[in-house]
C-alpha positions as CSV (number, residue, x, y, z in Angstrom):
1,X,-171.4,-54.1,145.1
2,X,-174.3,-56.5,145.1
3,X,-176.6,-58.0,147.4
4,X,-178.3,-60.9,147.5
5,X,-181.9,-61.3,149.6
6,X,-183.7,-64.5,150.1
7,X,-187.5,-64.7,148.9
8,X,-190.4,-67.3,149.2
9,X,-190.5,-69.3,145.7
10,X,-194.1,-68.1,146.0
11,X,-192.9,-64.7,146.3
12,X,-190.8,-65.1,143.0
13,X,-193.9,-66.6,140.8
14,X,-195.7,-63.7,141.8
15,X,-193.0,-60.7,140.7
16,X,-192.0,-63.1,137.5
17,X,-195.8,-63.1,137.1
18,X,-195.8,-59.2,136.9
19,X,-192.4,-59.2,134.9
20,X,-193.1,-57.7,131.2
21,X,-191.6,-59.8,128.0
22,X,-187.3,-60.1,129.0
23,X,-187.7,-57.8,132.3
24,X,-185.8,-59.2,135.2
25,X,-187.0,-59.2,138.6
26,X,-184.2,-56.6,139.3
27,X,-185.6,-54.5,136.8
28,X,-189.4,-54.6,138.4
29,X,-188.0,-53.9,142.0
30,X,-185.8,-51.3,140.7
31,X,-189.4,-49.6,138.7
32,X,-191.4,-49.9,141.7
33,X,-189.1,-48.6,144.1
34,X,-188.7,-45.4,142.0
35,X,-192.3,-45.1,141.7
36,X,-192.7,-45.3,145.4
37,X,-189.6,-42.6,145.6
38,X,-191.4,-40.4,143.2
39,X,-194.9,-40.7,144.7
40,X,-194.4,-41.3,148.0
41,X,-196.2,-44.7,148.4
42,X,-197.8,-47.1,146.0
43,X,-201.2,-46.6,144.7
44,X,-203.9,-48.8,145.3
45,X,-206.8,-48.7,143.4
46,X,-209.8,-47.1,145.8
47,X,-207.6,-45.6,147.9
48,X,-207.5,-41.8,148.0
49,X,-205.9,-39.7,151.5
């Protein structure tokens, strides 16, 4: 089954902007939840608990 979610065209430059060579915006969000799932929260650069 498959969802669809509305997002700002602004929003959609900026993840087709991270997007490597033939990577969907599917793909990205599905990579950066599972790094948030495997680390617990996104890194940011500076930031240390």
């Amino acid at each position: 089954m498959t969802h669809t979610i509305e997002i700002s065209d602004d929003l959609k430059d900026r993840l087709d902007s991270h997007c490597e060579e033939d990577q969907t915006i599917e793909e990205l969000l599905e990579e950066l939840v599972s790094i948030y799932e495997t680390d617990g929260a996104f890194l940011q650069e500076g930031y240390s608990e």
